[in-house]
N, C-alpha and C positions, 0 to 999 in steps of 0.2 A: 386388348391391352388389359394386363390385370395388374395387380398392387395400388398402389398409394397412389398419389395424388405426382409425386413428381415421376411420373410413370407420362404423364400426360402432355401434350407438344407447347412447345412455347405457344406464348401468345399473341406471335405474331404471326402465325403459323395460317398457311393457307384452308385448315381444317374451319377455321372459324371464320369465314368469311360467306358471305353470303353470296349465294349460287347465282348468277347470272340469269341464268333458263328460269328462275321461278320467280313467280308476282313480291313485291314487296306489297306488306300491308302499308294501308292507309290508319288504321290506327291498334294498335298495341295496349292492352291491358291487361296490366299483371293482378291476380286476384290471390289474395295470401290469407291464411288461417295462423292463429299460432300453433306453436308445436302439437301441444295439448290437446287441441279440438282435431286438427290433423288425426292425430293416434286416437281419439276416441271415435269418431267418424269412421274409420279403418276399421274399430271393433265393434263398431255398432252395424256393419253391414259384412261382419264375420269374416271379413279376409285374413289370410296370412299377414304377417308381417313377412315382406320382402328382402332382399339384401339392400335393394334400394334405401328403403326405409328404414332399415339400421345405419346406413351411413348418415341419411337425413338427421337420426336424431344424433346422430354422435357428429354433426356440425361437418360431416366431411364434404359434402354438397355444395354447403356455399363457398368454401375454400376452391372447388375446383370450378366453380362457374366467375369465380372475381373476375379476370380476363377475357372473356366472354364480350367481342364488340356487336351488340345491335344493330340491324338495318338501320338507318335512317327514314324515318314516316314522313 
């Protein structure tokens, strides 16, 4: 799938559900930088910048993960 963000399934959509066949974690933690240390992090260990990571900073990211439902812990 390529383009924009409304390129992507509803979000009620079986894509986003979680697989049967695989372990649900027992516990879930989200570990966040801001932006800033993010991109400095990236240049301090000389990678590319990604297409990934242009989206990231231009906020496209979080727009597409809003509807995103989490297993249950």
């Amino acid at each position: 799938m390529g383009g924009g963000i409304h390129n992507l399934p509803d979000h009620h959509h079986d894509v986003y559900r979680w697989p049967e066949d695989l372990l649900r974690p027992d516990l879930v933690i989200l570990l966040t930088v801001c932006d800033e240390e993010r991109i400095r992090r990236i240049r301090k260990r000389g990678l590319q910048e990604t297409k990934e990571e242009k989206e990231l900073e231009a906020n496209k990211w979080k727009k597409c993960t809003r509807g995103w439902r989490t297993p249950a812990v």
